[in-house]
Backbone as a ProteinNet text record, in pm:
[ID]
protein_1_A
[PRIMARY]
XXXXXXXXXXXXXXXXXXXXXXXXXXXXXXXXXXXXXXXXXXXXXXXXXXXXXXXXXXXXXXXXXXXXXXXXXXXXXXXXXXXXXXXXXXXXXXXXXXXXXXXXXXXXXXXXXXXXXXXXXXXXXXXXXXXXXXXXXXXXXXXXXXXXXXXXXXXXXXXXXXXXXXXXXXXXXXXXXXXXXXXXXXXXXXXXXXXXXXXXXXXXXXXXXXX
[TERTIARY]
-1826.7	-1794.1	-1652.4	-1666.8	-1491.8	-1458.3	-1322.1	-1234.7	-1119.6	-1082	-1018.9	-872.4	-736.3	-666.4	-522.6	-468.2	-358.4	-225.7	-138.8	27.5	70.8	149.5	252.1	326.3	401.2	514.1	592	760.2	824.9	791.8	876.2	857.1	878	948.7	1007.2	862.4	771.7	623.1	748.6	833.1	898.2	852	880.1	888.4	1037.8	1064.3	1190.7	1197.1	1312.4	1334.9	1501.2	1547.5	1647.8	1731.6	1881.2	1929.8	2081.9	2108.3	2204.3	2244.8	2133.7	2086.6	2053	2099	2075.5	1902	1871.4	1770.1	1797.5	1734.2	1705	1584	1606.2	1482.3	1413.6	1355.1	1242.9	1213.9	1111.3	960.4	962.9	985.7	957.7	809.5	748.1	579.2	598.4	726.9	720.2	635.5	765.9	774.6	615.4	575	472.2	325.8	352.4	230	288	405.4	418	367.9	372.9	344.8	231.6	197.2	48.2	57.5	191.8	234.5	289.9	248.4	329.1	409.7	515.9	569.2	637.9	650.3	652.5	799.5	790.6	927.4	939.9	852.3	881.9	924.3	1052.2	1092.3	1139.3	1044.4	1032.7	991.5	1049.6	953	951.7	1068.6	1109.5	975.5	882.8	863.6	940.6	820.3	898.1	906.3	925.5	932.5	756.6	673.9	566.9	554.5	443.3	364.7	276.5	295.1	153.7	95.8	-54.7	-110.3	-193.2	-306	-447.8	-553.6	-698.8	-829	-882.5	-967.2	-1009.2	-1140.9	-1243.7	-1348.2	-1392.7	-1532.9	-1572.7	-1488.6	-1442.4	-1355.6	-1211.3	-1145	-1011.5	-1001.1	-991.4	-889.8	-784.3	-702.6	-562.2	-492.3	-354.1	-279.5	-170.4	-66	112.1	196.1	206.2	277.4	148.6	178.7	108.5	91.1	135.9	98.6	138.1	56.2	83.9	-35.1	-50.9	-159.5	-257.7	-393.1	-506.6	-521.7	-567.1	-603.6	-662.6	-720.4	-826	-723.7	-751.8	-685.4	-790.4	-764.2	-864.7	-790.5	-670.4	-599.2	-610	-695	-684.6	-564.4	-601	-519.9	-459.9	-333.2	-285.9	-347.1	-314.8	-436.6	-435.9	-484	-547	-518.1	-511.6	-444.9	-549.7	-614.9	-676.5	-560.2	-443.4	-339.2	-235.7	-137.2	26	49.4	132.8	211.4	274.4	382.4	447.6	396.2	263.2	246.7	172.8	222	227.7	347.5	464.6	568	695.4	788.9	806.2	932.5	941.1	1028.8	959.3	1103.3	1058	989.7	1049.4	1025	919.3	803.7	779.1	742.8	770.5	768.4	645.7	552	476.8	486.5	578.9	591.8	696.1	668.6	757.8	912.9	891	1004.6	1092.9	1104.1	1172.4	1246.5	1201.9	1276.9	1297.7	1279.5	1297	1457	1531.3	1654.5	1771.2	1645.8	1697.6	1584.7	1519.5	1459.7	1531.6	1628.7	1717.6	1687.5	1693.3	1704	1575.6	1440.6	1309.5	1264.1	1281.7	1230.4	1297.1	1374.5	1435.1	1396	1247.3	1238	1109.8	1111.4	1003	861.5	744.6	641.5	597	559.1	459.3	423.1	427.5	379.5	175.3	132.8	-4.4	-51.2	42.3	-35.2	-115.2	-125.7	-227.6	-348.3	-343.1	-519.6	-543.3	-477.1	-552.8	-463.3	-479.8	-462.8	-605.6	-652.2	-797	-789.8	-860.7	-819	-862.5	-1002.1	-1005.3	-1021.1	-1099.1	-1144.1	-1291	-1395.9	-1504.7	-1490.3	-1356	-1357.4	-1317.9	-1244	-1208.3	-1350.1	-1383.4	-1493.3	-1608	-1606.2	-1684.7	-1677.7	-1553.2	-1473.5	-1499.1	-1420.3	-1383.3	-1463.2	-1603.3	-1661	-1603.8	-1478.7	-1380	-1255.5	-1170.1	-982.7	-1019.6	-1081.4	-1086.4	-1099.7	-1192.7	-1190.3	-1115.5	-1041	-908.8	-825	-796.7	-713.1	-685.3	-851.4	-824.2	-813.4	-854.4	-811.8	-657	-625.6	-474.1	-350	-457.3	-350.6	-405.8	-515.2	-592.4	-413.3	-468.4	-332.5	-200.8	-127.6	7.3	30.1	-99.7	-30	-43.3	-162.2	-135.9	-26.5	70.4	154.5	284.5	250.9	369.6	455.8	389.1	396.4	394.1	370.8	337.6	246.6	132.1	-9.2	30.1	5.8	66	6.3	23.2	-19	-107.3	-172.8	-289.7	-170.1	-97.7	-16.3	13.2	21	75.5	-109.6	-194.8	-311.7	-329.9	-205.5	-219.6	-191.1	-129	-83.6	-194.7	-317	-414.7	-504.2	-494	-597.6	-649.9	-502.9	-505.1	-508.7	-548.7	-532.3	-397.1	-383.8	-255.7	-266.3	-335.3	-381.3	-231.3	-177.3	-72.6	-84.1	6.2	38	142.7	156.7	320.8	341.3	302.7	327	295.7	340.5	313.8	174.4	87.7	-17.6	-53.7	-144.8	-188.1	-278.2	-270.9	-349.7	-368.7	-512.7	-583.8	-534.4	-469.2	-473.2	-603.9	-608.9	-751.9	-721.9	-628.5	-581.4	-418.6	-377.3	-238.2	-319.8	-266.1	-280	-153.9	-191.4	-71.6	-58	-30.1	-36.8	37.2	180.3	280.5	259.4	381.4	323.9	369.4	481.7	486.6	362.5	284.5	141.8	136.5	31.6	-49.6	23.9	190.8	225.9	224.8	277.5	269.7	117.3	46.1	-87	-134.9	-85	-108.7	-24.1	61.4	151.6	146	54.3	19.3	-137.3	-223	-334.3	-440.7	-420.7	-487	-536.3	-637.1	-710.2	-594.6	-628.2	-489.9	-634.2	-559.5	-652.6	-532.7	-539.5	-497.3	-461.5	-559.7	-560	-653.9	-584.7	-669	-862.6	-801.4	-970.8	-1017.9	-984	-1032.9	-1077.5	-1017.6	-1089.8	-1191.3	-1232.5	-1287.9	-1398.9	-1400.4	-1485	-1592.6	-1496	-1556	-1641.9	-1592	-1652.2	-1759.3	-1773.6	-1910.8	-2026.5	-1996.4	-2097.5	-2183.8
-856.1	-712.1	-691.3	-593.3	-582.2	-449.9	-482.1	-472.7	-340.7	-199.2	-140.6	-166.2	-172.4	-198.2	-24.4	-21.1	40	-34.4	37.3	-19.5	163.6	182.8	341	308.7	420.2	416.9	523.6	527.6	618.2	739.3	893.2	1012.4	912.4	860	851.9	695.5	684.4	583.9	443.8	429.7	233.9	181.5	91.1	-11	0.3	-14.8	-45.7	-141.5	-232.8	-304.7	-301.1	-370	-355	-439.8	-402.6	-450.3	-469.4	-547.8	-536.9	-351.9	-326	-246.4	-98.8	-156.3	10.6	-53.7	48.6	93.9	96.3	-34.5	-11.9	-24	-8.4	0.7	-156.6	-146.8	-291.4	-348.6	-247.1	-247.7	-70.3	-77.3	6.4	28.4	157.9	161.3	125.1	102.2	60.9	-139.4	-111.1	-252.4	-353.7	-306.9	-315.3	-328.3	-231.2	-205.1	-293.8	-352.9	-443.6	-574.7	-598.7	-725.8	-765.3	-633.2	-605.9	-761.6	-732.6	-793.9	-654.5	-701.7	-631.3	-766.9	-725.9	-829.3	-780	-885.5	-886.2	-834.6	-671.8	-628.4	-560	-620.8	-560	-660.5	-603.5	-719.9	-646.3	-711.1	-620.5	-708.8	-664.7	-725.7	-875.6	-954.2	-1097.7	-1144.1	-1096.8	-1162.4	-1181.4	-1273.2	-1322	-1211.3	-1169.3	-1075.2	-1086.6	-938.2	-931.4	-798.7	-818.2	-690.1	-639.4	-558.3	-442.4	-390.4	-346.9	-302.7	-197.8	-152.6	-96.5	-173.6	-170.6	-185.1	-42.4	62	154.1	129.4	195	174.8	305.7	288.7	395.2	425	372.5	365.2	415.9	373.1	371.1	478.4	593	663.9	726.6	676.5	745.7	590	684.6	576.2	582.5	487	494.7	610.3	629.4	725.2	799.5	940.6	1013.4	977	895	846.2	691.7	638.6	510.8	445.3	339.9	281.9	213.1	238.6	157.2	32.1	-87.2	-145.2	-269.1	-346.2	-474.1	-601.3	-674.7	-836.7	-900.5	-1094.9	-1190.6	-1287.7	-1200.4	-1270.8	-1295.5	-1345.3	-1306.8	-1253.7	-1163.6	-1123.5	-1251.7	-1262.2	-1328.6	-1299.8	-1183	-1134.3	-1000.1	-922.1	-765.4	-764.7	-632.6	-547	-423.1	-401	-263.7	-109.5	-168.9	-35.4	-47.8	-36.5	-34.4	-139.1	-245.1	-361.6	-269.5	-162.9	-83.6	-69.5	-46.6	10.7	-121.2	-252.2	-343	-402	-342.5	-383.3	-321	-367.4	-301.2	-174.5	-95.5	-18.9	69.8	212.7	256.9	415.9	418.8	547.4	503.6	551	513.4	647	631.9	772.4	784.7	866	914.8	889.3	1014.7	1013.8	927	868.2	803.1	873	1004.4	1047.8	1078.2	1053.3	1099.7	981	855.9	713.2	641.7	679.7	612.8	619.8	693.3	629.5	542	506.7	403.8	293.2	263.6	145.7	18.6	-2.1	-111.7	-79.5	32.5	61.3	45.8	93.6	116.7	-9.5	-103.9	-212.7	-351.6	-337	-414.3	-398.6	-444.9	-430.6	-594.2	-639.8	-749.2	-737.5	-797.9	-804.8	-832.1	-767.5	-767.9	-900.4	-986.1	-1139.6	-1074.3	-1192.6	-1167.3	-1088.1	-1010.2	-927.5	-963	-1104	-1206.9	-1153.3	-1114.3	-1109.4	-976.3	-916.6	-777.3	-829.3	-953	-1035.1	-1073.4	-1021.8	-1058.7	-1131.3	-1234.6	-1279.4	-1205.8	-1112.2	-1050.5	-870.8	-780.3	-665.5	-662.8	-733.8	-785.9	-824.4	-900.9	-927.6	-821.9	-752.2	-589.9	-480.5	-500	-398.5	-457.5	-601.7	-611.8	-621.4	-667.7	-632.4	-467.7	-385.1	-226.4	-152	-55.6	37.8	134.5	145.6	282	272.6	330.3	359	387.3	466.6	499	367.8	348	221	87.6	44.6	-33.9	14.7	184.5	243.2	242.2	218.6	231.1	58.9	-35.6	-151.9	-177.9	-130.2	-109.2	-87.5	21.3	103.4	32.1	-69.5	-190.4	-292.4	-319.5	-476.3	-436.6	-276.9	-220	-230.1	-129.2	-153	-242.6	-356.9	-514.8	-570.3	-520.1	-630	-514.3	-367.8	-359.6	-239.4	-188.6	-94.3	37	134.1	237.2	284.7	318.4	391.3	460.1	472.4	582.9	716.2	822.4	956.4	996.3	1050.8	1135.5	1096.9	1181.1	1223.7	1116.7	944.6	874.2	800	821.8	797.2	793.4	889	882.5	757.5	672.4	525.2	445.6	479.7	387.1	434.7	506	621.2	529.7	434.8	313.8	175.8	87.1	-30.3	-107.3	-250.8	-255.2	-427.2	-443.7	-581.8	-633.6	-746.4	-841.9	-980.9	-935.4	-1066.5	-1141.7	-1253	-1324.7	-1376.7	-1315.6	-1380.3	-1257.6	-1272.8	-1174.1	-1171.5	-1043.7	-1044.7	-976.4	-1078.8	-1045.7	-870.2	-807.9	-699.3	-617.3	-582.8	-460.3	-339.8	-265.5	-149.2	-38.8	43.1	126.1	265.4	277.7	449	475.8	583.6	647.3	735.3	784.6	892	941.5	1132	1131.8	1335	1390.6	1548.2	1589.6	1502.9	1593.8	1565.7	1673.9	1673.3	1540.9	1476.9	1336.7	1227.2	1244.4	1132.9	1188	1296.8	1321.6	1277.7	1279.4	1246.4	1147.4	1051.7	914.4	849.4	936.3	848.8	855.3	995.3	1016.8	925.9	910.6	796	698.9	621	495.7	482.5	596.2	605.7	553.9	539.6	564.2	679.3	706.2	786.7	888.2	988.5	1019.6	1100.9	1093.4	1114.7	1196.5	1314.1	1386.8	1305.2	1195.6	1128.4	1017	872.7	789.3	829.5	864.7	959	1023.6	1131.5	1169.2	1067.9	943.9	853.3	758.3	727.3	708.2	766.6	943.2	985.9	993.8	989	993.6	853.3	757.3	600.1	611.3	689.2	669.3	814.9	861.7	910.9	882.8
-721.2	-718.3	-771.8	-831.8	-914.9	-829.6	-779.3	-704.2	-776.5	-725.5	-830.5	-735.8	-746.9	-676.1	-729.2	-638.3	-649.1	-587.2	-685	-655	-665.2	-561.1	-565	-598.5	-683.4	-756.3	-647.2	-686.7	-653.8	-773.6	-762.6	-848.9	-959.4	-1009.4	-1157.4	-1213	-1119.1	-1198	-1177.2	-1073.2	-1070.6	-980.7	-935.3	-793	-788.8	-637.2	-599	-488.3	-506.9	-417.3	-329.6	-221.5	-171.2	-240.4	-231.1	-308.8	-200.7	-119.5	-32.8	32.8	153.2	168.3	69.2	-62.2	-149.2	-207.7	-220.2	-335.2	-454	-502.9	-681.7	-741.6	-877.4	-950.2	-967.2	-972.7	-943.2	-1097.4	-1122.1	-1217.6	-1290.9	-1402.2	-1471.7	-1524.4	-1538.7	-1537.6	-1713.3	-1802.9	-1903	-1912.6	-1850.9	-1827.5	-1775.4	-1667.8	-1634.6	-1717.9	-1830.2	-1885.7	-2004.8	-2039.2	-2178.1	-2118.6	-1995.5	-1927.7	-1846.4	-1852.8	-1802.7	-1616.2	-1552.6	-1478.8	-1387.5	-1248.4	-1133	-1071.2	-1034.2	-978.2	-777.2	-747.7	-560.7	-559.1	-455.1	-468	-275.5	-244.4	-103.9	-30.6	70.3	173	302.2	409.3	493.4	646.6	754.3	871.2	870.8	826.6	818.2	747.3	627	587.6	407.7	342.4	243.2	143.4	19.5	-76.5	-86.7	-92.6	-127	-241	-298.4	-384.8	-288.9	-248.3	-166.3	-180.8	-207.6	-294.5	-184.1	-243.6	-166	-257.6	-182.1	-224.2	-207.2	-297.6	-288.5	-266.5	-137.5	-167.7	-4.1	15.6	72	206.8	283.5	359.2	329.6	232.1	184.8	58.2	70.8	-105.1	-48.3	28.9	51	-17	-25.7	-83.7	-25.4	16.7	38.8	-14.1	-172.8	-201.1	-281.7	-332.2	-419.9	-555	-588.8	-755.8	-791	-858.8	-870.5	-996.2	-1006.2	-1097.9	-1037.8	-1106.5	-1055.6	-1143.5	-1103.5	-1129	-1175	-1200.4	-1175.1	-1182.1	-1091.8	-1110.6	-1053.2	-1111.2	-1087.6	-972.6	-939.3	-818.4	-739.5	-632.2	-489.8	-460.7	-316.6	-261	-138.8	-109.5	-3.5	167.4	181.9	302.8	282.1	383.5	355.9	529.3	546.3	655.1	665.2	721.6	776.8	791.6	766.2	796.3	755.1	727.4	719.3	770.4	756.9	849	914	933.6	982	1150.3	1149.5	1254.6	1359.2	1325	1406.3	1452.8	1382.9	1419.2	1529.3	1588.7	1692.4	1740.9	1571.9	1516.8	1659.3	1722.3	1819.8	1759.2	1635.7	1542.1	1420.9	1414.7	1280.7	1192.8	1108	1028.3	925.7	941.8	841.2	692.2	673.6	523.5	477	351.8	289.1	273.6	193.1	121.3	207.4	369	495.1	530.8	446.4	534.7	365.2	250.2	117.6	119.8	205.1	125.3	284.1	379.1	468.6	517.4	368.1	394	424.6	434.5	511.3	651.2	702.3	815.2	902.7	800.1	869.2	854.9	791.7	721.9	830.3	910.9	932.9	1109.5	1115.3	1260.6	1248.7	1327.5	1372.8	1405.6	1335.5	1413.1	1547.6	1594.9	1747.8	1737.5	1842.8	1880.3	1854.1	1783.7	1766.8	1669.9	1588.1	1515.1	1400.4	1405.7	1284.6	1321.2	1451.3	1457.8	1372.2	1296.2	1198.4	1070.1	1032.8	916	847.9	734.7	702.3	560.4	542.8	339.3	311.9	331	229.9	300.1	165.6	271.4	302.9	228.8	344	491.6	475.7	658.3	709.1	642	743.9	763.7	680.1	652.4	780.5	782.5	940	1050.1	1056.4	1196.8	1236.5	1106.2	1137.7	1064.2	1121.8	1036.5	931.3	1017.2	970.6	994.1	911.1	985.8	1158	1177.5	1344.3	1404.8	1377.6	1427.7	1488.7	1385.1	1325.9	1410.8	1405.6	1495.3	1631	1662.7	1822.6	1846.3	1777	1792.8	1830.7	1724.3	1696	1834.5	1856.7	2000.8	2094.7	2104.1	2211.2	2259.5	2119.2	2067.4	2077	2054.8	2116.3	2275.4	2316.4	2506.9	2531.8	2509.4	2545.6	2566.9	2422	2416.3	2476.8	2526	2648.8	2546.1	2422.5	2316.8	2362.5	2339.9	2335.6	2235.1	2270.9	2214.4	2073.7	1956.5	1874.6	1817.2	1821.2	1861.2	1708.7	1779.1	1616.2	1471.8	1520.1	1384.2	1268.1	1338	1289.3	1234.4	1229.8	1142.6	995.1	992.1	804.2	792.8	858.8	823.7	781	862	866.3	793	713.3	618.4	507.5	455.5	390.4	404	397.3	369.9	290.3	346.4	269.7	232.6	93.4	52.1	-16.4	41.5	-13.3	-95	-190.5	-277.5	-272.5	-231.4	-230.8	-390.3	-503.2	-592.5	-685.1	-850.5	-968.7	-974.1	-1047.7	-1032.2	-1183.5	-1248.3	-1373.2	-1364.5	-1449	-1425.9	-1525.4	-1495.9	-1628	-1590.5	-1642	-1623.5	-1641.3	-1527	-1553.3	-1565.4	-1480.3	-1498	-1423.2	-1433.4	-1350	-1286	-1168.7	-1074.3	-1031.8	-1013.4	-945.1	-1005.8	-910.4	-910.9	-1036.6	-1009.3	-1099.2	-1263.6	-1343.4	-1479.8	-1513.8	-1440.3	-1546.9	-1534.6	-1452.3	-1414.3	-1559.9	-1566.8	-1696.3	-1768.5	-1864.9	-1941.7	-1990.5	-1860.1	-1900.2	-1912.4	-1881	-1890	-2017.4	-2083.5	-2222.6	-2304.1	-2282.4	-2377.7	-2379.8	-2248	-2239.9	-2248.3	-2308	-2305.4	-2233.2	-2100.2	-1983.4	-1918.6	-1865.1	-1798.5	-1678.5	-1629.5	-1526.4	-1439.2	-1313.2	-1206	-1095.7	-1054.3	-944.2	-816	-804.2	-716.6	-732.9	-634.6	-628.1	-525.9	-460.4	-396.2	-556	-611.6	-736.5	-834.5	-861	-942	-883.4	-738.6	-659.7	-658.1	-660.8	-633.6	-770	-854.8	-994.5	-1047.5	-985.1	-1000.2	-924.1	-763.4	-735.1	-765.6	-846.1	-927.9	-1081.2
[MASK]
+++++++++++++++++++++++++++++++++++++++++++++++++++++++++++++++++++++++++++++++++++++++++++++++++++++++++++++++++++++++++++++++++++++++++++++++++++++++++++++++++++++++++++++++++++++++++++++++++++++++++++++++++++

């Protein structure tokens, strides 16, 4: 089965990584598409530098940020996550939206995993998909494995977390490009200049693949 994958970009289509707590530019969506290479720019939660991606499929068309690129690799993934790493770890705030904590990712990024949270570590997303019918699902697992470990439960609001999936690579990842997504006018532009398909949204190209 071929696998469609997403990577989010920030507004300007980059990756960013930390850079002695600042934010810099990573990965240019130039760059990217001459190398037809994503490379590992997240570092977070004591682990090592990773690429984070999504798997889109009937379960999953939300994404991390609002625009980003789809598409195909022969990589395995390192493991797959039913949700955000975020919301296994033992930050006392966790924040929804991105664009509210993007310019103190030193700050949000710099909290420890929950003892145990391997057990919602899957290689792939077949194993998630049988463990968990649905995000709900996963979810209420989720808030099972928090008060266990002496957590606090986490409230409706914070579900958008789990809306997505969050498949990791500890390494560069060869890749086809299939399309850009993404509301604003620079998605369409750049998709036109790099002559790729452009999609409103990853759900919108989703929905369009299963028809």
């Amino acid at each position: 089965m071929s696998y469609f994958f997403v990577k989010s970009f920030e507004e300007d289509f980059s990756t960013k990584t930390l850079v002695n707590k600042k934010k810099v530019t990573f990965q240019t969506l130039d760059d990217i598409l001459k190398t037809n290479i994503i490379k590992p720019n997240t570092k977070s939660f004591g682990q090592k530098r990773r690429l984070s991606t999504t798997i889109l499929n009937r379960n999953y068309t939300k994404t991390y940020r609002p625009q980003g690129i789809i598409f195909q690799t022969n990589i395995k993934p390192s493991y797959v996550l039913p949700f955000d790493l975020v919301l296994l770890s033992d930050a006392e705030k966790i924040v929804v939206h991105y664009y509210r904590i993007k310019n103190n990712l030193h700050l949000y990024y710099n909290h420890k995993l929950i003892d145990g949270y391997e057990e919602f570590v899957f290689k792939d997303i077949n194993e998630v998909m049988k463990k968990f019918d649905s995000p709900a699902s996963a979810w209420r697992a989720l808030n099972k494995f928090r008060i266990k470990n002496g957590k606090e439960a986490l409230p409706k609001p914070k579900f958008r977390l789990a809306e997505y999936n969050e498949v990791v690579f500890f390494r560069s990842v060869k890749i086809k490009p299939v399309a850009l997504f993404g509301y604003q006018k620079l998605a369409s532009e750049l998709a036109h200049k790099y002559n790729l398909p452009h999609f409103r949204s990853a759900r919108a190209f989703y929905n369009k693949l299963e028809k």
